[in-house]
Steps between C-alpha positions, in 0.01 A plus 500: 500500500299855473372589198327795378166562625562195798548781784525863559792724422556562845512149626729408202794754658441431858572105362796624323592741824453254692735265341761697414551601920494160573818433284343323178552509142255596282465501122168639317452453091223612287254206329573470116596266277787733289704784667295796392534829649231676680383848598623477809864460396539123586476221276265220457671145570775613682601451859680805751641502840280657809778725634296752741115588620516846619164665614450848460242775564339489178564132369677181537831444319643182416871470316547251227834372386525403140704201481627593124620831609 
């Protein structure tokens, strides 16, 4: 499990790349005990689907699927 602070931004997408090409299913959440939203748009507490890692020029994308719609 990867946690905030346990590795490098980088290395956390090449994981998730990494995965993803090698035909697994990955799910991500953010730690908290009630479903709070936070500045990022996401909410605490909650799970989402991995859909895509795309890399870019400029930054690293990854696509989240809210379960709830």
């Amino acid at each position: 499990m990867l946690t905030k602070g346990s590795t490098g931004s980088a290395a956390v997408f090449e994981i998730i790349h990494r995965a993803l090409n090698g035909g697994m299913v990955l799910t991500c959440g953010i730690a908290g005990q009630v479903e709070a939203y936070v500045d990022d748009g996401l909410y605490a507490a909650h799970s989402y689907s991995i859909l895509r890692a795309e890399e870019e020029v400029l930054r690293n994308r990854v696509k989240l699927r809210n379960p709830w719609g």
